[in-house]
FIKOLZA-1660 file (N, C-alpha, C; in steps of 0.1 Angstrom, whole numbers, plus 5000, padded with zeros to 4 digits):
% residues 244
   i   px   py   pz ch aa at
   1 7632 4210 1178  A  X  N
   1 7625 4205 1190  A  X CA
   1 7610 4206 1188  A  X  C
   2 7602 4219 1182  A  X  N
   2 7589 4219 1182  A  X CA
   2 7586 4211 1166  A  X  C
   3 7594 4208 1161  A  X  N
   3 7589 4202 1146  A  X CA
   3 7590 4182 1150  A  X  C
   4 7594 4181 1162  A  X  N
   4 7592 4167 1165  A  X CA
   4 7587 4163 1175  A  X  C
   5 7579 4176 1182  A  X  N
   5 7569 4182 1193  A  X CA
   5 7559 4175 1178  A  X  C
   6 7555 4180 1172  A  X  N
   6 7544 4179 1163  A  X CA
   6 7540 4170 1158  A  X  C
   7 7555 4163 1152  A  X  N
   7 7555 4151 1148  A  X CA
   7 7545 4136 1153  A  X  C
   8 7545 4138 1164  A  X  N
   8 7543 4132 1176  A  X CA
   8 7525 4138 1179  A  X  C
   9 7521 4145 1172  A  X  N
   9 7510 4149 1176  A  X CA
   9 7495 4150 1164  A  X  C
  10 7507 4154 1151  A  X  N
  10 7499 4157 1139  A  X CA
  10 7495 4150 1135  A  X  C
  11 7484 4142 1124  A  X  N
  11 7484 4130 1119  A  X CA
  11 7490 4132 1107  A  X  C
  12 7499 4124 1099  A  X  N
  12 7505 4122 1089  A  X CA
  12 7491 4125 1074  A  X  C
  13 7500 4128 1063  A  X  N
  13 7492 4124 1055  A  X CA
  13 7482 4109 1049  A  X  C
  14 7495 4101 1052  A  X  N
  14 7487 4086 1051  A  X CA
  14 7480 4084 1056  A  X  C
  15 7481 4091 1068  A  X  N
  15 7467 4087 1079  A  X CA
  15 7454 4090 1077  A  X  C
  16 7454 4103 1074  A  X  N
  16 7443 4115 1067  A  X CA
  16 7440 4106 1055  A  X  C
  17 7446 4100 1047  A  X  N
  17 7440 4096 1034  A  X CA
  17 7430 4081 1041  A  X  C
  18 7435 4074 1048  A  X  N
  18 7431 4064 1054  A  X CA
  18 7418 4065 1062  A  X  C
  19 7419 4077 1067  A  X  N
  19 7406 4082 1077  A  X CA
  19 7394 4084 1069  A  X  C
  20 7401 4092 1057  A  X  N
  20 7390 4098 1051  A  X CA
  20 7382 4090 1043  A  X  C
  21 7393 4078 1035  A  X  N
  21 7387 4066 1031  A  X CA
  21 7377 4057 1039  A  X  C
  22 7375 4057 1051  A  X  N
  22 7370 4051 1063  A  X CA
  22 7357 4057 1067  A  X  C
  23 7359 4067 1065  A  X  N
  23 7347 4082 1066  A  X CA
  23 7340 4081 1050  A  X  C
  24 7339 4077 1046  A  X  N
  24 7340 4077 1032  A  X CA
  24 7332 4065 1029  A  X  C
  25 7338 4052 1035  A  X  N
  25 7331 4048 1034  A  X CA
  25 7320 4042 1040  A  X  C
  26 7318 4046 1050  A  X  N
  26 7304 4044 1066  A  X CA
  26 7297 4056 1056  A  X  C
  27 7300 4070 1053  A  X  N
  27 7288 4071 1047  A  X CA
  27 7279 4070 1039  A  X  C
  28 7289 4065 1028  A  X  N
  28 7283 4055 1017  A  X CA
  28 7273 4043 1024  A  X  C
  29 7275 4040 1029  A  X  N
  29 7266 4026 1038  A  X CA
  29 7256 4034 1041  A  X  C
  30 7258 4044 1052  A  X  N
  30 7247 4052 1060  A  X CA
  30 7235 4063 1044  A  X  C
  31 7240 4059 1039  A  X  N
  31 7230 4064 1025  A  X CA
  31 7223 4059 1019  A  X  C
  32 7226 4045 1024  A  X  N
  32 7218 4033 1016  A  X CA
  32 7207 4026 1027  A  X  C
  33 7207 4034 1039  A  X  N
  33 7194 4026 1046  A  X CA
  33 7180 4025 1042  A  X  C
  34 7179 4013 1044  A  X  N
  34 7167 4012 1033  A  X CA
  34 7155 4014 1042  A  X  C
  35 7144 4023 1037  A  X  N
  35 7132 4029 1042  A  X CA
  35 7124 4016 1049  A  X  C
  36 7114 4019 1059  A  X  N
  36 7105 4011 1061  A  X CA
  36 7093 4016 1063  A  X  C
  37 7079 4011 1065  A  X  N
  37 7070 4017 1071  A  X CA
  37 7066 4020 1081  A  X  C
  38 7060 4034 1083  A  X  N
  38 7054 4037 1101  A  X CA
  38 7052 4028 1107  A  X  C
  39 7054 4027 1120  A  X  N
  39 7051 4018 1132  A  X CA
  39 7052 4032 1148  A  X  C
  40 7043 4030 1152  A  X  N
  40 7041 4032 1165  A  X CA
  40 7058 4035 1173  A  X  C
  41 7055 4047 1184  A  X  N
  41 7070 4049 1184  A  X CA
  41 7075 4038 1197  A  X  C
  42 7058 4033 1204  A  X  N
  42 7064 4024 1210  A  X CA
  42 7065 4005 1204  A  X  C
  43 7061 4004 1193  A  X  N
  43 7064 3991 1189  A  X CA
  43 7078 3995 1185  A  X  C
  44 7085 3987 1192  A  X  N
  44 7100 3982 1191  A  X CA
  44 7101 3973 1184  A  X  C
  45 7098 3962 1181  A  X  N
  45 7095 3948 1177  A  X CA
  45 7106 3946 1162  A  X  C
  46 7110 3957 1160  A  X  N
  46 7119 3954 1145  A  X CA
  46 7126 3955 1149  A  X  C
  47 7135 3963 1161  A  X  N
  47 7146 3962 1166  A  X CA
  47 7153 3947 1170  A  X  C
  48 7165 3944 1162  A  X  N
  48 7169 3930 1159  A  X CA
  48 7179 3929 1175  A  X  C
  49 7178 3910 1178  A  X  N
  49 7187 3911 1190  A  X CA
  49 7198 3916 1195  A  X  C
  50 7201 3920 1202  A  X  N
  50 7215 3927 1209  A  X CA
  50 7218 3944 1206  A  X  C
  51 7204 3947 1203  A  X  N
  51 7203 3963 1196  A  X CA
  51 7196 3964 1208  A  X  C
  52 7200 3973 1219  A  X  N
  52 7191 3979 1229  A  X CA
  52 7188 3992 1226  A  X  C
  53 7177 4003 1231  A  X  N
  53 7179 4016 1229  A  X CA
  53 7185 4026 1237  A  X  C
  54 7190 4030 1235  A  X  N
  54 7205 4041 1243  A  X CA
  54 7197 4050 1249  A  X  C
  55 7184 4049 1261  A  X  N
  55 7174 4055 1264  A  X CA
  55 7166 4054 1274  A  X  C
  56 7167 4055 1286  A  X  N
  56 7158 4054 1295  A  X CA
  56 7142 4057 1292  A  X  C
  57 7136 4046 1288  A  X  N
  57 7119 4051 1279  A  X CA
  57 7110 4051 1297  A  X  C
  58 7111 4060 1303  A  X  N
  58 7099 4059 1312  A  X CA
  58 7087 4069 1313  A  X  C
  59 7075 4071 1307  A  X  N
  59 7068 4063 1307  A  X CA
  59 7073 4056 1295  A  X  C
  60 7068 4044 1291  A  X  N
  60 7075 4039 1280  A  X CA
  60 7065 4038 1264  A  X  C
  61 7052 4040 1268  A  X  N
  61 7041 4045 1259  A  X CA
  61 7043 4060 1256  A  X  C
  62 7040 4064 1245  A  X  N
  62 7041 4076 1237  A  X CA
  62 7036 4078 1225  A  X  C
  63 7026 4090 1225  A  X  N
  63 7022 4089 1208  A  X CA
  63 7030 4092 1198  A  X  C
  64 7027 4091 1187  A  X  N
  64 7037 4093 1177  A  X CA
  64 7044 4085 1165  A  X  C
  65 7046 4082 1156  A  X  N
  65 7053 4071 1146  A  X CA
  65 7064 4076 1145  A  X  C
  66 7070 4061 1137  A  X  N
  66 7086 4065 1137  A  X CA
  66 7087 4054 1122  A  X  C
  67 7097 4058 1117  A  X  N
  67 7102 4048 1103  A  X CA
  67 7120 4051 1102  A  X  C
  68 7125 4045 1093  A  X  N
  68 7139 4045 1090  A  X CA
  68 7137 4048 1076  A  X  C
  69 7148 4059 1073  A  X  N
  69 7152 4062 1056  A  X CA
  69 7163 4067 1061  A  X  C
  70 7172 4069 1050  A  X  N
  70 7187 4078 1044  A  X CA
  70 7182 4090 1053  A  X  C
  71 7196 4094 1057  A  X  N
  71 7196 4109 1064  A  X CA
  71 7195 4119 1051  A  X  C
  72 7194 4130 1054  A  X  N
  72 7189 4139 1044  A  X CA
  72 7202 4149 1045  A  X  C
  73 7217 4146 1053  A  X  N
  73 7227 4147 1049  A  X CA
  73 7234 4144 1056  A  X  C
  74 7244 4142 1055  A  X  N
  74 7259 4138 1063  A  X CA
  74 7269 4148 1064  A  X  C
  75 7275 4153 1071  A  X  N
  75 7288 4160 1075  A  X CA
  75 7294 4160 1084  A  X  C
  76 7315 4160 1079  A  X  N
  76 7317 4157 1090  A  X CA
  76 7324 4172 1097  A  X  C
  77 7322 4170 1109  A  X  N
  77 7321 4186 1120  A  X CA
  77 7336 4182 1128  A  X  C
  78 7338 4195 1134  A  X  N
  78 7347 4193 1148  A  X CA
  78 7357 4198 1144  A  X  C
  79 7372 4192 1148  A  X  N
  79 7386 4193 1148  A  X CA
  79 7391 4187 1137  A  X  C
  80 7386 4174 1134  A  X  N
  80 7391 4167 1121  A  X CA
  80 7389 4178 1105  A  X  C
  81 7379 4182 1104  A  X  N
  81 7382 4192 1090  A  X CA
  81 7387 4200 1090  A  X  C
  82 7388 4207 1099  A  X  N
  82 7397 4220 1100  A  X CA
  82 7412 4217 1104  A  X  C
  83 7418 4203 1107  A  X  N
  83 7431 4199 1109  A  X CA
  83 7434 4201 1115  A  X  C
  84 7432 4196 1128  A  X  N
  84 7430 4205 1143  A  X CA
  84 7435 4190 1149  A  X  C
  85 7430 4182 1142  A  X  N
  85 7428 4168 1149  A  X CA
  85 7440 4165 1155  A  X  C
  86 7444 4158 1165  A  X  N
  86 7458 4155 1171  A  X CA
  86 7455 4141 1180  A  X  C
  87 7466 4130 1177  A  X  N
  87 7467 4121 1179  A  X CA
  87 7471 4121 1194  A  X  C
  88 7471 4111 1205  A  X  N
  88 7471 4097 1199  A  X CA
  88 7454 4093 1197  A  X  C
  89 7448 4093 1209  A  X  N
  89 7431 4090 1201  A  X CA
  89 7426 4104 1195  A  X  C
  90 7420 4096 1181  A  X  N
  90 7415 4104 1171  A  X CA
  90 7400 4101 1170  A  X  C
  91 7391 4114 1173  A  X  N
  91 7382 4109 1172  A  X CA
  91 7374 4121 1162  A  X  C
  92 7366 4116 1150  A  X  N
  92 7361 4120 1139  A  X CA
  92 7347 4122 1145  A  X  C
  93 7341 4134 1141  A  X  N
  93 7324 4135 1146  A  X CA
  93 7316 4135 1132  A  X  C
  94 7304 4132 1127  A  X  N
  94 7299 4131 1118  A  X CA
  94 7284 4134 1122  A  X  C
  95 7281 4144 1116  A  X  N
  95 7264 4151 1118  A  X CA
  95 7261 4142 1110  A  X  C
  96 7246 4132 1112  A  X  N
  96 7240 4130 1106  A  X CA
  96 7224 4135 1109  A  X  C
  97 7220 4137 1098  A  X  N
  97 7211 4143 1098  A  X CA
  97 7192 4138 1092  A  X  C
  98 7187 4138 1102  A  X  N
  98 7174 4131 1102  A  X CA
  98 7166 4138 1088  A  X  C
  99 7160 4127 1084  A  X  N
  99 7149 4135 1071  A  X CA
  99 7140 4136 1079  A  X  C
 100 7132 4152 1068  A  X  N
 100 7125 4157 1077  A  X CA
 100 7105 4148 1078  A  X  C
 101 7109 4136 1064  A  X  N
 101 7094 4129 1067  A  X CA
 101 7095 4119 1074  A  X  C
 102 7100 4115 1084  A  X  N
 102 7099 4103 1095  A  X CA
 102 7097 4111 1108  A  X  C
 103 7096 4125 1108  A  X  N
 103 7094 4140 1119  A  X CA
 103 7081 4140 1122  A  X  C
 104 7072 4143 1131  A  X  N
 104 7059 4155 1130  A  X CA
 104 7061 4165 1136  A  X  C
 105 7052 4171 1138  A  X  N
 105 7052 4181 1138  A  X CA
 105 7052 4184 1156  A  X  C
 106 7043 4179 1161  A  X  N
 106 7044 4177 1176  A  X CA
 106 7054 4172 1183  A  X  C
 107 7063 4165 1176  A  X  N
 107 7079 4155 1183  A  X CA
 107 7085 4164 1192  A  X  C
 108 7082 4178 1199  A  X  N
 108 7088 4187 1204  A  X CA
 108 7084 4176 1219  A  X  C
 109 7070 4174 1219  A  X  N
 109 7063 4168 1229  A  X CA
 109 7069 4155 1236  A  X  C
 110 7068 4160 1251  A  X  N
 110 7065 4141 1256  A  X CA
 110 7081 4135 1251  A  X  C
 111 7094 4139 1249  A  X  N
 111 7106 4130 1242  A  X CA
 111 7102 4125 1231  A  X  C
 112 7094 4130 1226  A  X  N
 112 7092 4117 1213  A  X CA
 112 7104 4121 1204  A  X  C
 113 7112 4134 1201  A  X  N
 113 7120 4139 1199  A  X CA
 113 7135 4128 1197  A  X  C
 114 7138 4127 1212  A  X  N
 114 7144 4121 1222  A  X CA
 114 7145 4102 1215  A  X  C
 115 7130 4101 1219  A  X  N
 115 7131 4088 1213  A  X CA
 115 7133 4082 1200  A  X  C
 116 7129 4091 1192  A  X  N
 116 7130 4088 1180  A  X CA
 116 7145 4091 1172  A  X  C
 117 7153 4100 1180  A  X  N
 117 7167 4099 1178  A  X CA
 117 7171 4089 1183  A  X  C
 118 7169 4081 1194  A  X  N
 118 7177 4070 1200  A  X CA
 118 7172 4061 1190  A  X  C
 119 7160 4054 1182  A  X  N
 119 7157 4048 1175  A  X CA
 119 7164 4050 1158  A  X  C
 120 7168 4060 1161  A  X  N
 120 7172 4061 1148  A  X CA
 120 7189 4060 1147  A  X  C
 121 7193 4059 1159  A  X  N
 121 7205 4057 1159  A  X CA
 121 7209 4041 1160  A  X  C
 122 7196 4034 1168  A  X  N
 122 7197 4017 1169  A  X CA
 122 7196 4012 1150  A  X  C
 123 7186 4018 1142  A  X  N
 123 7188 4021 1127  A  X CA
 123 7197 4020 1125  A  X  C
 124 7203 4027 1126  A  X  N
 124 7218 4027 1120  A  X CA
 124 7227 4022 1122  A  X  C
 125 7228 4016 1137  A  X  N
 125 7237 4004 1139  A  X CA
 125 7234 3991 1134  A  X  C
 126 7222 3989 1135  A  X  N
 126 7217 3979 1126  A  X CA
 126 7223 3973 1110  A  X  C
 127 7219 3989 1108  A  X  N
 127 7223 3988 1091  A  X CA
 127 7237 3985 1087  A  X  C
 128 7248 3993 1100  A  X  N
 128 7261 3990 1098  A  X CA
 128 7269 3976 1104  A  X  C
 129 7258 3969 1109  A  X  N
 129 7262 3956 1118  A  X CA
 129 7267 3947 1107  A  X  C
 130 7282 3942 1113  A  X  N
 130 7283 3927 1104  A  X CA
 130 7288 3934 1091  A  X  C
 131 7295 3944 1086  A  X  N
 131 7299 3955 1076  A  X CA
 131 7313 3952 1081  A  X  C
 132 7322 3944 1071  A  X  N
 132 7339 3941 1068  A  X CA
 132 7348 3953 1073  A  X  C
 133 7336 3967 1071  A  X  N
 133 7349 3979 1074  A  X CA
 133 7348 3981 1085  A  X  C
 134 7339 3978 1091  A  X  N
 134 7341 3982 1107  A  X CA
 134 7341 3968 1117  A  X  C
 135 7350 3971 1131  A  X  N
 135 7355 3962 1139  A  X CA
 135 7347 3963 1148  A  X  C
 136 7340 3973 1154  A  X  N
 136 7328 3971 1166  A  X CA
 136 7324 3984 1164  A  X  C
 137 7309 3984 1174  A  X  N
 137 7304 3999 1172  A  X CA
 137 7297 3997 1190  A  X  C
 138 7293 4009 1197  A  X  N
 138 7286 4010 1208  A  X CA
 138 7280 4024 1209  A  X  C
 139 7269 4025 1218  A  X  N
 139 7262 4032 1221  A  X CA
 139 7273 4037 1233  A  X  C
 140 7270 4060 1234  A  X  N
 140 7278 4059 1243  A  X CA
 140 7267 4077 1247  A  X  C
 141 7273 4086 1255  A  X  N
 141 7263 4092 1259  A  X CA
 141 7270 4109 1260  A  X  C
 142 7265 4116 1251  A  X  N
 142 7275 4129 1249  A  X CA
 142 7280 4139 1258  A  X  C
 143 7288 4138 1267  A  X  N
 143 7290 4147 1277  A  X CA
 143 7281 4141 1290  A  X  C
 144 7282 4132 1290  A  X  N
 144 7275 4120 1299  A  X CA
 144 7264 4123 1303  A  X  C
 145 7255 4131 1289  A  X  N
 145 7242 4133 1290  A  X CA
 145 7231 4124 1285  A  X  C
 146 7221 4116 1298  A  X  N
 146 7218 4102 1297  A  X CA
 146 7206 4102 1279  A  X  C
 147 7204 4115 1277  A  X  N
 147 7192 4115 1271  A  X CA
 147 7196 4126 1258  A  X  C
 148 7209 4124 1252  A  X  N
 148 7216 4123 1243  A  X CA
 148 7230 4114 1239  A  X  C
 149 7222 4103 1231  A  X  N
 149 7227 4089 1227  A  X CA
 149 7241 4095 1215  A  X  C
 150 7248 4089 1213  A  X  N
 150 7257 4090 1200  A  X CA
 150 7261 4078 1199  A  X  C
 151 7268 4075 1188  A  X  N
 151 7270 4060 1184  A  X CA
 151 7288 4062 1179  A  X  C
 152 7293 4054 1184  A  X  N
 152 7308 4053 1181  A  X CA
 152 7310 4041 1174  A  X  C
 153 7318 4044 1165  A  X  N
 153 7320 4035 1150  A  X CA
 153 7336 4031 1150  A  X  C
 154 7345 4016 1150  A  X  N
 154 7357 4016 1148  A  X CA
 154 7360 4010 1136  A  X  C
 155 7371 4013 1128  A  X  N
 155 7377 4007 1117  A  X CA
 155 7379 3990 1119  A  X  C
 156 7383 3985 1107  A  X  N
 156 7382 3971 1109  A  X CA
 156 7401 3970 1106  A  X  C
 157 7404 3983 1098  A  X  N
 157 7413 3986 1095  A  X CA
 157 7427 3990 1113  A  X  C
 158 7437 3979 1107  A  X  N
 158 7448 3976 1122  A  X CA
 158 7451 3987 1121  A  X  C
 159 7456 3996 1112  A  X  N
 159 7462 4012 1111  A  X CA
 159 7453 4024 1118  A  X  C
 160 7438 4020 1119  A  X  N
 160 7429 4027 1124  A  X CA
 160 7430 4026 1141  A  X  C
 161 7433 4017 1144  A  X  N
 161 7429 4011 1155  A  X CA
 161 7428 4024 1173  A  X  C
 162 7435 4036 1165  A  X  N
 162 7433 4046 1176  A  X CA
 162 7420 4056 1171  A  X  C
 163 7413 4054 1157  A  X  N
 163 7402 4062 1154  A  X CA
 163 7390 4055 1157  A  X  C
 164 7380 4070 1159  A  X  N
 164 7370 4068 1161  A  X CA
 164 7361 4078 1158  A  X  C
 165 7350 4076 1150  A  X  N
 165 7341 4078 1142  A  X CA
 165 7326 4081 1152  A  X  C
 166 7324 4093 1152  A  X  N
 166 7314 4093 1165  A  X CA
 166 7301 4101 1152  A  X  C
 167 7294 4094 1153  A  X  N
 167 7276 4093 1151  A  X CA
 167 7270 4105 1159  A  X  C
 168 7266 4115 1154  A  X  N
 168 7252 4125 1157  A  X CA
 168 7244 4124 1153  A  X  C
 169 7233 4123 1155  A  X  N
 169 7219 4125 1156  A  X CA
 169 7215 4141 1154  A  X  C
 170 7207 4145 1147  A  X  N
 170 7200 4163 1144  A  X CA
 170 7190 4158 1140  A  X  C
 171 7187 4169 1142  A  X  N
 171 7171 4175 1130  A  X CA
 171 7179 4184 1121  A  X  C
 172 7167 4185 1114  A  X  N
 172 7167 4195 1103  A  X CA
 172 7167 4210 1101  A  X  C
 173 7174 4220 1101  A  X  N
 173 7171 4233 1105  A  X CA
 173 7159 4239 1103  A  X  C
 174 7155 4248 1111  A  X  N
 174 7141 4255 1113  A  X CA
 174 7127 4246 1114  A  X  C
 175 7131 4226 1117  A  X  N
 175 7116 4221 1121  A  X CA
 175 7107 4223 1126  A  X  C
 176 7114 4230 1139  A  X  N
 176 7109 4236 1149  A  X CA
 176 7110 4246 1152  A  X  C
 177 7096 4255 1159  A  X  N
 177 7099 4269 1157  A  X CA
 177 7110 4270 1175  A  X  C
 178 7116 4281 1170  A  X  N
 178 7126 4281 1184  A  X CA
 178 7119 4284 1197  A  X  C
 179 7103 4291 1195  A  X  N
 179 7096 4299 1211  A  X CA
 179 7094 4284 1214  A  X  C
 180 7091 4274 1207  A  X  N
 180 7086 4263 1212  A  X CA
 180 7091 4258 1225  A  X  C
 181 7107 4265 1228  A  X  N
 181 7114 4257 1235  A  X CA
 181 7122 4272 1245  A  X  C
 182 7115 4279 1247  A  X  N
 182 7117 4289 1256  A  X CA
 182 7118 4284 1270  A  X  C
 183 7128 4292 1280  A  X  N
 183 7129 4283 1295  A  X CA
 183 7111 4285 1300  A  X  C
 184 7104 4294 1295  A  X  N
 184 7092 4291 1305  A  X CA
 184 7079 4280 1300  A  X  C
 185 7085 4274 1290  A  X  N
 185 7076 4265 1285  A  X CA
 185 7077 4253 1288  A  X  C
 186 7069 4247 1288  A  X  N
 186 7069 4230 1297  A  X CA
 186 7064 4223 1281  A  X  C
 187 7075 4213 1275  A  X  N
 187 7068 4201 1265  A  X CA
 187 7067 4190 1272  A  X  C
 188 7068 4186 1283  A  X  N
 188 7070 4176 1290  A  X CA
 188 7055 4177 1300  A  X  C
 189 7044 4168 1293  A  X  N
 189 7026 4171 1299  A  X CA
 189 7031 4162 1312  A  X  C
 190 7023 4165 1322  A  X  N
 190 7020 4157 1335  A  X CA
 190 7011 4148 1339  A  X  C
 191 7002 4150 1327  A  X  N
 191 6989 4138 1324  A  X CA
 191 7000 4126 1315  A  X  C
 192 7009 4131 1308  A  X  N
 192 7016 4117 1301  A  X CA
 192 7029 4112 1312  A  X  C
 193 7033 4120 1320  A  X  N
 193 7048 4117 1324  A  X CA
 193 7043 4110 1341  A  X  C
 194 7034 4114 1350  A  X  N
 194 7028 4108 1361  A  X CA
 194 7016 4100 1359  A  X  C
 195 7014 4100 1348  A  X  N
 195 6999 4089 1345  A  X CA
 195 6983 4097 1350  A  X  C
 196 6987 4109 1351  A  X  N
 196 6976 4117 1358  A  X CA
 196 6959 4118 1349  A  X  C
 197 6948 4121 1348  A  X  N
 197 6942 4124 1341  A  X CA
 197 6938 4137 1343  A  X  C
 198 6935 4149 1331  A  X  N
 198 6933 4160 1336  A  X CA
 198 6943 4165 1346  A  X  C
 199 6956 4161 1342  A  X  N
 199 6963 4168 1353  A  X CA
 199 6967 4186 1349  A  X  C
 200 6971 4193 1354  A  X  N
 200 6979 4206 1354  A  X CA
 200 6993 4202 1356  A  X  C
 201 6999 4213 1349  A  X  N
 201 7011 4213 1347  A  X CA
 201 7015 4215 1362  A  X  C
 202 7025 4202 1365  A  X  N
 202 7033 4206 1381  A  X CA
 202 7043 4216 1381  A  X  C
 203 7048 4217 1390  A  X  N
 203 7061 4224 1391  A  X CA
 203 7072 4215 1388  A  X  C
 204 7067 4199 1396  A  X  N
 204 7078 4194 1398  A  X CA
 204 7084 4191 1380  A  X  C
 205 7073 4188 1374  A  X  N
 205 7077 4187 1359  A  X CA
 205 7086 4195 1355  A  X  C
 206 7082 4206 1355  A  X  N
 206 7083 4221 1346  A  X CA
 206 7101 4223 1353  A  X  C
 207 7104 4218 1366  A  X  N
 207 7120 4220 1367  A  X CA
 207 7131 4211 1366  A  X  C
 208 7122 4200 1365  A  X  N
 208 7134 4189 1360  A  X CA
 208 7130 4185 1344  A  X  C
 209 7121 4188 1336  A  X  N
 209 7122 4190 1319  A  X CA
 209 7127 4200 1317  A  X  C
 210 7127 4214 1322  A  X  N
 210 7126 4228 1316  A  X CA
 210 7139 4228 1306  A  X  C
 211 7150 4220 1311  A  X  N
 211 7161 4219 1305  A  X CA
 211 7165 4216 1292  A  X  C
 212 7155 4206 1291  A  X  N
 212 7154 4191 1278  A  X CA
 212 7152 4205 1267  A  X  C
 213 7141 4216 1267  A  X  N
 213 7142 4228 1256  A  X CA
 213 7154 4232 1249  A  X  C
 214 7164 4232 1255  A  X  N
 214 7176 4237 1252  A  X CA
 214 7186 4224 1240  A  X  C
 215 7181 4218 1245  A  X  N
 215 7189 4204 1234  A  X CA
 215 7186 4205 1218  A  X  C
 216 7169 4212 1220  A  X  N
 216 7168 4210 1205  A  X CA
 216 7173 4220 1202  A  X  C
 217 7174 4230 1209  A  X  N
 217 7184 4244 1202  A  X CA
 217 7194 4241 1200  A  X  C
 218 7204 4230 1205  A  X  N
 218 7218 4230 1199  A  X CA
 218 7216 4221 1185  A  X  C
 219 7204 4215 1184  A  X  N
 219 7203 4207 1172  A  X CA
 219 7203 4215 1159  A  X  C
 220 7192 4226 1167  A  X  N
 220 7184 4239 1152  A  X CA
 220 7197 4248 1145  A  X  C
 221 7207 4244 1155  A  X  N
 221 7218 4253 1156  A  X CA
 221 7230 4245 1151  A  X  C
 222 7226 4234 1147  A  X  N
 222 7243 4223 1141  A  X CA
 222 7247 4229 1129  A  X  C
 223 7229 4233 1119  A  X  N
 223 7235 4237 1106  A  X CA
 223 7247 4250 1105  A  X  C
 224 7241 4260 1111  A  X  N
 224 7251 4271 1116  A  X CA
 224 7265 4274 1117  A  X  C
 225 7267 4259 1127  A  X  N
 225 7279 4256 1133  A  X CA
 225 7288 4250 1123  A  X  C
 226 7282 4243 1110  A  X  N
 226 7284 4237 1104  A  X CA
 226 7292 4251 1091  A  X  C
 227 7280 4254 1090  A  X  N
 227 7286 4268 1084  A  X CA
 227 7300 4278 1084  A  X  C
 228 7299 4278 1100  A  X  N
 228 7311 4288 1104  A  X CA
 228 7327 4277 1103  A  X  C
 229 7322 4264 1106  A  X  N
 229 7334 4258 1108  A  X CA
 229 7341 4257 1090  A  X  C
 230 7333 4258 1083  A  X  N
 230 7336 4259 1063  A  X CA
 230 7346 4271 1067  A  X  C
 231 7339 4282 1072  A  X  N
 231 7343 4292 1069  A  X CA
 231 7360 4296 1077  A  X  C
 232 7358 4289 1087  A  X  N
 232 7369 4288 1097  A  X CA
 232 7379 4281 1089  A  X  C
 233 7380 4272 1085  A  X  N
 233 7386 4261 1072  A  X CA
 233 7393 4269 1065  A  X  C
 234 7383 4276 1057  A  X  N
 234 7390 4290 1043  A  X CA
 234 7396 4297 1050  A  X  C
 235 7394 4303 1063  A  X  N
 235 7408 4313 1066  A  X CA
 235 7416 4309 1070  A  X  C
 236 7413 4299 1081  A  X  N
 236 7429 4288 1085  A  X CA
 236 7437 4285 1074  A  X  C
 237 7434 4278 1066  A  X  N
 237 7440 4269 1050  A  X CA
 237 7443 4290 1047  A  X  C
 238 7436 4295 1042  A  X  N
 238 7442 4311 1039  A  X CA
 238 7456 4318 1044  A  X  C
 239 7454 4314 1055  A  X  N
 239 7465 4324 1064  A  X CA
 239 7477 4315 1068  A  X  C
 240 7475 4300 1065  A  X  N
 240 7486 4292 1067  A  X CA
 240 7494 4295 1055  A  X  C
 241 7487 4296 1040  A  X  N
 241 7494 4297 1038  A  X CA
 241 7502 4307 1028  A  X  C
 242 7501 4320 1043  A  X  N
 242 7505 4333 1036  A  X CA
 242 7517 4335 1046  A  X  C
 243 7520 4326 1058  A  X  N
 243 7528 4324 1068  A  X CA
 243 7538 4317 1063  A  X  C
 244 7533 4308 1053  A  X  N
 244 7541 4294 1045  A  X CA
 244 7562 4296 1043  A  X  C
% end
């Protein structure tokens, strides 16, 4: 009874070889994006038709540059490595990971953070657009948080047709220093966000940004997570199979 409980839940090995072939090969693609030069983080203008950015930009001027190159790593996170995964929809997460020279140092400031992940994620749809292995891709919003974009990726492959391949966006560990982003700090200026000149920090700012701090901490914190889940892996795979 519980072995066809399972049946019904686990993914086959065929399937796992097929997933991982698929995983396999989006990141092969996503390794080969070809660099460009700085541009202004508000000139959009390379962005090709039907690529919108997964991003409410208001104000929509912002200092800062932005470029496209190869992530500076790939890994895939969650339920799927650890074999956790369970059908019927299957969905695969994949950290990709921002290099750290298309960054400055100030990106903590003003979303540029923010923006330059959503841009980097239109990147990469781009790069994978009109690519044989995959059937469609969309912009979609992580925990229906408007100002954390992810990109969802489908097989072209009919066997796939219940997977899905979900796109993260990080930084790089330790870019940023972590006080940067303490609850009593405001990166969100009121001379850039109300058009003010010489303004002071409002209140009204400082309680509806105060939040936005905390996002880059789950970013500084993927490598980590990334870590314990390896390690989670070796004792699960360990102890399965001392139960065997």
């Amino acid at each position: 009874m519980i072995e066809e409980l399972l049946k019904e839940v686990i993914l086959s090995e065929e399937k796992r070889k097929k997933i991982d072939l698929f995983v396999q090969e989006v990141t092969t693609l996503l390794s080969s994006v070809p660099e460009t030069n700085f541009t202004e983080i508000a000139d959009q203008s390379w962005l090709p038709p039907g690529i919108k950015v997964p991003l409410l930009q208001i104000p929509f001027t912002v200092k800062g540059r932005f470029r496209m190159a190869p992530p500076c790593s790939l890994n895939v996170v969650g339920s799927y490595p650890l074999g956790t995964c369970t059908k019927p929809d299957i969905n695969v997460d994949l950290a990709v990971t921002m290099p750290p020279e298309i960054l400055q140092e100030k990106d903590y400031l003003n979303q540029r953070f923010h923006r330059k992940r959503a841009l980097y994620l239109c990147g990469l749809a781009h790069h994978l657009l009109c690519r044989p292995v995959i059937s469609s891709m969309h912009f979609t919003f992580l925990h229906g948080d408007y100002i954390r974009p992810i990109l969802l990726v489908r097989s072209a492959d009919k066997d796939l047709h219940s997977v899905t391949l979900r796109l993260y966006v990080c930084i790089p560990a330790d870019f940023f220093k972590p006080s940067r982003f303490h609850i009593c700090r405001n990166n969100i200026r009121s001379a850039w966000f109300q058009g003010w000149e010489n303004a002071t920090q409002g209140i009204y700012v400082h309680s509806n940004f105060s939040l936005i701090n905390c996002f880059y901490l789950n970013s500084l914190k993927l490598l980590l997570i990334l870590n314990i889940l390896k390690f989670a892996e070796m004792f699960y795979t360990r102890s399965f199979a001392l139960f065997k």
